[in-house]
C-alpha positions as CSV (number, residue, x, y, z in Angstrom):
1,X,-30.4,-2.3,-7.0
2,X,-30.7,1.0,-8.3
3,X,-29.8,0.3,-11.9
4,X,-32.1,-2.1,-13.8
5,X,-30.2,-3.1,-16.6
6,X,-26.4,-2.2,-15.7
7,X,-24.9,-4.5,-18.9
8,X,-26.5,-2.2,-21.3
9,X,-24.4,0.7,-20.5
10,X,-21.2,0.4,-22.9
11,X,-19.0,2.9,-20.6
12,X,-15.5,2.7,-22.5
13,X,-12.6,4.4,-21.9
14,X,-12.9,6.2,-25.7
15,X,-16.0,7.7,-24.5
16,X,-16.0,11.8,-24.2
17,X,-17.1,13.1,-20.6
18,X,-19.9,14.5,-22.7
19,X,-21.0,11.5,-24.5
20,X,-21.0,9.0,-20.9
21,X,-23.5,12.5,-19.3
22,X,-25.6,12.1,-22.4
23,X,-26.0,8.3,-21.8
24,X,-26.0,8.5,-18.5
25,X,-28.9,11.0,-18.8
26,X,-30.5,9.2,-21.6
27,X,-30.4,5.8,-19.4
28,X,-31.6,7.2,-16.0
29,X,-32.8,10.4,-16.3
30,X,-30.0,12.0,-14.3
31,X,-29.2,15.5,-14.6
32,X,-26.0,17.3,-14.4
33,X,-26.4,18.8,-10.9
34,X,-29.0,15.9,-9.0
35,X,-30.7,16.9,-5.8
36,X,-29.1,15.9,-2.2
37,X,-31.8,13.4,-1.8
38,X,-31.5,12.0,-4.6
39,X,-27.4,11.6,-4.0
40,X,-28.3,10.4,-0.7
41,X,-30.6,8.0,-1.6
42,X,-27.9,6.5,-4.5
43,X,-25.5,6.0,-1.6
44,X,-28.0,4.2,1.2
45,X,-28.9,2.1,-1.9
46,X,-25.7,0.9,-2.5
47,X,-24.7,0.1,0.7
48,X,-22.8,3.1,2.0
49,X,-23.9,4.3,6.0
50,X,-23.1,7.5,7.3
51,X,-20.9,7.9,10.1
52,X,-19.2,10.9,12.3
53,X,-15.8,11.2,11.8
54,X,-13.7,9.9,14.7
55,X,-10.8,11.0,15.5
56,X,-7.8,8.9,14.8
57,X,-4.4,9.9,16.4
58,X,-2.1,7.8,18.7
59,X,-2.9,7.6,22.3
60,X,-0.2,5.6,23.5
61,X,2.2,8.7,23.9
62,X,4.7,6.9,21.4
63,X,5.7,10.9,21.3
64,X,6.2,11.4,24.7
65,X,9.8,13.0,26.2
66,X,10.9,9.4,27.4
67,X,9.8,7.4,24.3
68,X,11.7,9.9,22.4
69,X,15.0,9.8,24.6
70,X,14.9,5.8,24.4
71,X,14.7,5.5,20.7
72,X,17.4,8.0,20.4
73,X,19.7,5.9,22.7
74,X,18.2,2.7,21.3
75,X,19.6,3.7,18.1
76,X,22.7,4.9,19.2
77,X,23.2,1.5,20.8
78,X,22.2,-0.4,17.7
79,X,24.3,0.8,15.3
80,X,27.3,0.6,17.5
81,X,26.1,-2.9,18.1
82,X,25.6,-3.2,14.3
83,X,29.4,-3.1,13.6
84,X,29.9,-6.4,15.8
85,X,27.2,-8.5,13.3
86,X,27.1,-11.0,11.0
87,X,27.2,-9.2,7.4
88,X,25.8,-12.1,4.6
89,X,26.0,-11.8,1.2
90,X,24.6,-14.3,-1.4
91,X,26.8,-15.7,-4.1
92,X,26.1,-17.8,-6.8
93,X,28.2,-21.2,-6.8
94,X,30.4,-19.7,-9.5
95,X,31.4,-16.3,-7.6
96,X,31.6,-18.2,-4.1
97,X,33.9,-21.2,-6.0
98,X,35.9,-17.8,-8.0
99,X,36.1,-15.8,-4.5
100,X,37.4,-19.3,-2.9
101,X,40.2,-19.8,-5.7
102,X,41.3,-16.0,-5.3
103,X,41.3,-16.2,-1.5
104,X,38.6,-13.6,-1.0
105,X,36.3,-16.5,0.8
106,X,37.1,-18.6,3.3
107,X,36.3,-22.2,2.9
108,X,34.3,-23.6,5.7
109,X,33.5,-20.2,7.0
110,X,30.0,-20.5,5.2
111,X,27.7,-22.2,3.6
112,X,27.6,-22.4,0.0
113,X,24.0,-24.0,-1.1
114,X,24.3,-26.2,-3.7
115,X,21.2,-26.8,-5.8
């Protein structure tokens, strides 16, 4: 650990910036503009490794011409498909029993859970 006595240090949110650097520089002896080495040697101490960024991008050419055309048909064929489907809507046993009594709901034509 770099930090002996980490409890001691009563960081609080009514703190000014200026008033945590004071403490901080009290505490620690750290300065307003610390060395790379020293930053460096903070960061290793707490755990944290360098590493090169890698690139991150999609390989799988999920943007390729063909992908592309499918998904636009795919979509075209699902929402025409979409007006053939099953549309549910959940009641409570008051509305379903009111929309039954009106005629608005079919009885037998779903189920109503009763709890």
């Amino acid at each position: 650990r770099i930090f002996t006595n980490t409890s001691a240090i009563p960081l609080t949110d009514e703190m000014t910036l200026e008033g945590r650097r004071h403490l901080l520089h009290k505490c620690y002896g750290l300065s307003d503009n610390p060395a790379r080495s020293s930053i460096w040697e903070w960061l290793t101490r707490c755990g944290f490794e360098y590493k090169p960024r890698t690139k991150r991008f999609f390989v799988d050419t999920h943007e390729s011409a063909p992908n592309r055309s499918y998904r636009k048909d795919q979509t075209a064929r699902y929402l025409k498909r979409e007006r053939r489907m099953h549309r549910w809507y959940q009641f409570d046993i008051d509305q379903a029993q009111r929309y039954e009594n009106e005629g608005l709901l079919i009885p037998g034509r779903g189920v109503v859970s009763e709890e």
